[in-house]
TORTORKE-470231 format. One line per 3 residues: number of its first residue (from 1); their letters; for each residue x, y, z of N, C-alpha, C. Coordinates in steps of 0.05 Angstrom, whole numbers, padded with zeros to 5 digits. Example, Ala and Ser with C-alpha at 12.3 -4.5 7.8 and 13.67 -1.06 7.14 Angstrom:
1> AS> 00264/-00114/00156/00246/-00090/00156/00264/-00066/00156  00257/-00045/00142/00273/-00021/00143/00258/00001/00157
REM end
This chain:
1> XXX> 00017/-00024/00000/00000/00000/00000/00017/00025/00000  00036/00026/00019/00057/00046/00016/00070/00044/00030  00100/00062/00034/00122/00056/00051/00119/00063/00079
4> XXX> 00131/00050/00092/00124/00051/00124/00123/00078/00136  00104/00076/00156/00105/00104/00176/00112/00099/00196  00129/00106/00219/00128/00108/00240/00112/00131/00255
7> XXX> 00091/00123/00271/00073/00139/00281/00087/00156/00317  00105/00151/00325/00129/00148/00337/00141/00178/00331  00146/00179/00298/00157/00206/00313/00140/00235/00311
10> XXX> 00111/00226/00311/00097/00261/00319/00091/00272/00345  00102/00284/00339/00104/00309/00375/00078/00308/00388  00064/00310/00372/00032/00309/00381/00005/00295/00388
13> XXX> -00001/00297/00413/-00025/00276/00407/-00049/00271/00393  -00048/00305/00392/-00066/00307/00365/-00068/00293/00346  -00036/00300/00331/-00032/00282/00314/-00027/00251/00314
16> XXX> -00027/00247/00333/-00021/00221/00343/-00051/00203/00343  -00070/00217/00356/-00101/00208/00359/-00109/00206/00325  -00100/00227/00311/-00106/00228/00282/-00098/00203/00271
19> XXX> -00076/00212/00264/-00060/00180/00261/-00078/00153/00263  -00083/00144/00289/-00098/00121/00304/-00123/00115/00291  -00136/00147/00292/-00163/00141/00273/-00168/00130/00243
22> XXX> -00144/00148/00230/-00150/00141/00203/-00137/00116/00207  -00115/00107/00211/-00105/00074/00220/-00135/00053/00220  -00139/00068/00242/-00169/00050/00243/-00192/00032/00224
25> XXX> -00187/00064/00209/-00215/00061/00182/-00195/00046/00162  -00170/00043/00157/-00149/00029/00132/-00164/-00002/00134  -00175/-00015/00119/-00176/-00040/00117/-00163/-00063/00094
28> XXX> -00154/-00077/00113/-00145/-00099/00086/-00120/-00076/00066  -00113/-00067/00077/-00092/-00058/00063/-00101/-00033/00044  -00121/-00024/00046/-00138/-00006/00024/-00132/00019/00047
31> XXX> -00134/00038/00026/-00133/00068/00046/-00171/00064/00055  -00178/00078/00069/-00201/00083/00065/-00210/00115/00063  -00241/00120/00051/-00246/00127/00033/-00263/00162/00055
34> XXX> -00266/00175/00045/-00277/00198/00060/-00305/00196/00078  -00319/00177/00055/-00338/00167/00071/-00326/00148/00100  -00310/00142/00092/-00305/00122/00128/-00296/00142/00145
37> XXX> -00300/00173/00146/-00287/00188/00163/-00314/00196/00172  -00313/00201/00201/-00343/00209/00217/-00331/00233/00231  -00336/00260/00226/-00326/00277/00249/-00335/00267/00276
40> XXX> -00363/00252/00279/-00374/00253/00314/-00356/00239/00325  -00337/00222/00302/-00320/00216/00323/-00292/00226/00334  -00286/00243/00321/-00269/00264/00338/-00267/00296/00331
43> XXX> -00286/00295/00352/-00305/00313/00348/-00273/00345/00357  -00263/00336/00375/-00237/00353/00396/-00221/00359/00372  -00215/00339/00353/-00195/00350/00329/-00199/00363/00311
46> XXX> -00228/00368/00302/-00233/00381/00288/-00226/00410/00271  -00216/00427/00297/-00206/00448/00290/-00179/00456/00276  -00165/00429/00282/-00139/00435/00269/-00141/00407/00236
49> XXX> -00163/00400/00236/-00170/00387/00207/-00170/00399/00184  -00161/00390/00155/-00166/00403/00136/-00165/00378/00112  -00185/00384/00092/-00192/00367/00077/-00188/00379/00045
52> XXX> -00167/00366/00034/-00159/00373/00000/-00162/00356/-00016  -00176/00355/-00036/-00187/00348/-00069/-00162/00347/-00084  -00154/00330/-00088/-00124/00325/-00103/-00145/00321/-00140
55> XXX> -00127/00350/-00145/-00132/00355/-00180/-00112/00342/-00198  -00132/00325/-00214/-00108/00307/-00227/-00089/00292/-00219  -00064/00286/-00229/-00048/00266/-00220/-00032/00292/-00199
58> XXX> -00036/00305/-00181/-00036/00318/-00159/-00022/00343/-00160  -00025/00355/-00190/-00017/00380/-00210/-00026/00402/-00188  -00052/00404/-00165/-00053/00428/-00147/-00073/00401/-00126
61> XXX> -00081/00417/-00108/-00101/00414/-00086/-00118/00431/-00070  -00149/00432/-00072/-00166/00445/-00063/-00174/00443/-00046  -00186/00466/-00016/-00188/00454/00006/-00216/00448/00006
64> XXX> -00224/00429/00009/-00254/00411/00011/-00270/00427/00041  -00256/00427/00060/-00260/00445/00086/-00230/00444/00108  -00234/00464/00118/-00216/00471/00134/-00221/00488/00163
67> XXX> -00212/00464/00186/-00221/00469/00216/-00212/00501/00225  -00224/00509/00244/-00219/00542/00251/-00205/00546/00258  -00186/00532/00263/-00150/00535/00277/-00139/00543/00246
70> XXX> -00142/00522/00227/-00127/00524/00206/-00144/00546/00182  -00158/00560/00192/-00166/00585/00174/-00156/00601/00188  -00161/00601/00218/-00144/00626/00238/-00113/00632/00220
73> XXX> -00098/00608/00228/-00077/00610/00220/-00064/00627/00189  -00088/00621/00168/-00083/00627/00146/-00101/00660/00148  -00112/00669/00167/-00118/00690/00164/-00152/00695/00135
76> XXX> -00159/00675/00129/-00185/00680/00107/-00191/00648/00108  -00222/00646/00086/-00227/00624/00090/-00217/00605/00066  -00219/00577/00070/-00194/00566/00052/-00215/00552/00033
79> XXX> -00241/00539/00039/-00254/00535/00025/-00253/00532/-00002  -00266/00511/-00018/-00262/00521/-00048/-00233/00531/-00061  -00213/00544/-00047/-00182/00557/-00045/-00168/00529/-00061
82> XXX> -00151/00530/-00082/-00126/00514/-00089/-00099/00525/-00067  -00084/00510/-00072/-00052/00516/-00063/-00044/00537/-00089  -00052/00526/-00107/-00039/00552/-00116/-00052/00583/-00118
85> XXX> -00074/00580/-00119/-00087/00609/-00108/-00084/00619/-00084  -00075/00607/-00065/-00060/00613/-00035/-00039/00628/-00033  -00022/00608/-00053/00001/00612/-00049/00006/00646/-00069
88> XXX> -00007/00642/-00096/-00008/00674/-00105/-00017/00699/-00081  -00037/00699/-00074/-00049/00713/-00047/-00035/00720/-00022  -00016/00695/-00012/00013/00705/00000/00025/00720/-00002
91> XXX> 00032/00707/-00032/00062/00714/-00040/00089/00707/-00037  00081/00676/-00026/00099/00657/-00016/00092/00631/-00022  00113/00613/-00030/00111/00589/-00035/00103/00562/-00015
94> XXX> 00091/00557/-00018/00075/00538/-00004/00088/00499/-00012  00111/00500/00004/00121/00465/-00001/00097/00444/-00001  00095/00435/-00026/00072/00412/-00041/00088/00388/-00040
97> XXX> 00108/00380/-00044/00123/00356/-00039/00110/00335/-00028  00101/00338/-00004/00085/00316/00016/00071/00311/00005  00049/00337/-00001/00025/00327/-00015/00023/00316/-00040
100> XXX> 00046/00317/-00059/00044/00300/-00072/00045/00271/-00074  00068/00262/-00049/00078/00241/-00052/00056/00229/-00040  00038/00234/-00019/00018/00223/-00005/-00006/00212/-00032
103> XXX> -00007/00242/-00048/-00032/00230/-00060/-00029/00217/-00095  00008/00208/-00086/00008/00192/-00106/00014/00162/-00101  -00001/00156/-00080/-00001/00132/-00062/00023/00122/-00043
106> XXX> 00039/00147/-00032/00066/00144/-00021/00061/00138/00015  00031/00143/00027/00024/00142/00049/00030/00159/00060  00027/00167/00088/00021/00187/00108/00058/00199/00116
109> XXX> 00052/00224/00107/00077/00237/00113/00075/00265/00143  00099/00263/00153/00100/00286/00173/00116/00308/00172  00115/00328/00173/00124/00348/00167/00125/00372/00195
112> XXX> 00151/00375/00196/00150/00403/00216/00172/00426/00203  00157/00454/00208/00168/00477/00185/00157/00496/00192  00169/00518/00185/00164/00551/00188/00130/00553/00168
115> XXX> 00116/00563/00180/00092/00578/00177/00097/00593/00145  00084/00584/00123/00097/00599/00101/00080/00616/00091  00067/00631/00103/00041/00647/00098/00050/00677/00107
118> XXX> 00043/00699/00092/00057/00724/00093/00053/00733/00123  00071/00751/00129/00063/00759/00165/00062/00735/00188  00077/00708/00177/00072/00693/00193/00100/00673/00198
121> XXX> 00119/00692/00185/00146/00675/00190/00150/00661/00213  00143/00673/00237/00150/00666/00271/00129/00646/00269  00108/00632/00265/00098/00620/00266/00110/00586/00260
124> XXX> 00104/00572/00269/00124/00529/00267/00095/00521/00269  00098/00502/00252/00080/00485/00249/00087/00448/00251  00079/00435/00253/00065/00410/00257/00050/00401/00237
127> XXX> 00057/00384/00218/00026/00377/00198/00034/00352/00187  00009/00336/00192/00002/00301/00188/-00015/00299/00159  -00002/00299/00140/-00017/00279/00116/-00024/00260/00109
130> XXX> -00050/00247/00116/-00060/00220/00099/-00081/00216/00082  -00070/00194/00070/-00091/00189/00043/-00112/00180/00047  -00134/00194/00041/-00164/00168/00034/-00169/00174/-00006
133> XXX> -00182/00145/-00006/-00195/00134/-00023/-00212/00131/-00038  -00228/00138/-00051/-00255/00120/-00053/-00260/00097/-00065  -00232/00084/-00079/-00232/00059/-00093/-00216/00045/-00073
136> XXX> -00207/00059/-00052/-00189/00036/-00030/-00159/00045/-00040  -00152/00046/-00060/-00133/00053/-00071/-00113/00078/-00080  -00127/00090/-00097/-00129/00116/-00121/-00127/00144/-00102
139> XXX> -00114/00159/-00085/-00129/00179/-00069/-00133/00198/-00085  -00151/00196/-00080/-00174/00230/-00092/-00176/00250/-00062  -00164/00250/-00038/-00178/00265/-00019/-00145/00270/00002
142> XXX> -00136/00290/00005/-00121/00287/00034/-00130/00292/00050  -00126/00279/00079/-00143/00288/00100/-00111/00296/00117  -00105/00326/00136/-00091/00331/00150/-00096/00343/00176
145> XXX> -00078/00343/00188/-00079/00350/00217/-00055/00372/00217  -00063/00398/00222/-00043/00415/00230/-00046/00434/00262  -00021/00427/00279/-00013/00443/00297/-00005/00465/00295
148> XXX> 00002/00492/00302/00000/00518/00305/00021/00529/00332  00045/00535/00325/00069/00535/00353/00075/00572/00349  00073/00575/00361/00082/00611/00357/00105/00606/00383
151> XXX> 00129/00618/00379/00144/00622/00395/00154/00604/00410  00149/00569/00399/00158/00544/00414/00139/00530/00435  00112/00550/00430/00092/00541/00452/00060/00535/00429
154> XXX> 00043/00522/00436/00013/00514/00411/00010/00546/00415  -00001/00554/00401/-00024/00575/00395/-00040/00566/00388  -00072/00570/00395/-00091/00553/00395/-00107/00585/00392
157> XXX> -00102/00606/00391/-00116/00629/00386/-00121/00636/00359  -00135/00653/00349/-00139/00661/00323/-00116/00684/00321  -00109/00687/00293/-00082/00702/00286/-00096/00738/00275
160> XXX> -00070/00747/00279/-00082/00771/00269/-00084/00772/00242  -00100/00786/00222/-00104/00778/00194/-00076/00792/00183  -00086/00780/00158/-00065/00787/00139/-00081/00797/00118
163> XXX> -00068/00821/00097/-00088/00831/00078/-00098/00801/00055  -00122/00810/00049/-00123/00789/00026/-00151/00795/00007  -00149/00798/-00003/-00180/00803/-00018/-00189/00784/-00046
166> XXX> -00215/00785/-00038/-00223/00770/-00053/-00235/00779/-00077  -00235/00774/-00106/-00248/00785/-00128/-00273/00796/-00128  -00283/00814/-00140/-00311/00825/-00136/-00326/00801/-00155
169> XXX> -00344/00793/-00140/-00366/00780/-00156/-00368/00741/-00134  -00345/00743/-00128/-00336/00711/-00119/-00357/00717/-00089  -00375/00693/-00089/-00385/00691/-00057/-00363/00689/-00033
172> XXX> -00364/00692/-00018/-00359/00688/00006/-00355/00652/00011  -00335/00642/00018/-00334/00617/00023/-00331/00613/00065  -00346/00587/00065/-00348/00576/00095/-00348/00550/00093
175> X> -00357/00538/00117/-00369/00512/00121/-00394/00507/00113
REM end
């Protein structure tokens, strides 16, 4: 299915509980599929969740939804948002690597790194990528878990914004 993870080395229990869950739903060697994901059941992680639509053979990724830690963080809502429309809106490059390798069946990668979002250099992050499915196989979906460290400690607060505007005519995106 893909190359080994050690679940061992994330700092977090967050990420660690994450981990466990989607573990859980993997059967028979198949990723499993978005549908096997139930928020009621963790309901506490929610906020640092985010969910991306891998376009094509994983050429960008769209956020499907994204928990209020991880819009705090980004300062707007991510909704509907590619990586690469983000990353123009920054003005900073946004490392896709993981996400590629994840949703080209490479399995769950971990990542710790500087905050790459404008006005947010001091910011470290924490972030868990795994694959779901809908053929068991093929990922069409990343599901992640990102932590939020300002200054070597969680920040779990909402951030101060950053400019960003949105085109005249485009709705407003949410949950």
């Amino acid at each position: 299915m893909h190359q080994a993870f050690d679940p061992g080395i994330l700092p977090d229990n967050k990420l660690r509980r994450l981990y466990d869950y989607w573990r859980s739903r993997c059967g028979g060697g198949t990723y499993p599929s978005r549908r096997d994901i139930d928020p009621i059941d963790i309901p506490d992680l929610l906020p640092n969740i985010f969910l991306l639509d891998v376009v094509g053979d994983a050429q960008d990724f769209v956020f499907r939804l994204a928990g209020t830690l991880v819009e705090d963080a980004f300062s707007m809502p991510l909704r509907g948002k590619s990586i690469t429309e983000i990353q123009k809106a920054a003005g900073t490059p946004i490392p896709v690597e993981h996400h590629v390798e994840v949703a080209r069946g490479g399995g769950p990668r971990y990542r710790e790194g500087e905050m790459l979002v404008a006005g947010r250099d001091h910011w470290k992050t924490h972030r868990l990528l795994l694959p779901l499915a809908s053929d068991g196989c093929s990922v069409d979906v990343l599901m992640g878990g990102a932590i939020f460290l300002l200054g070597g400690r969680m920040d779990e607060m909402p951030a101060d914004p950053w400019s960003y505007s949105r085109p005249a005519g485009d709705p407003p995106l949410g949950f």
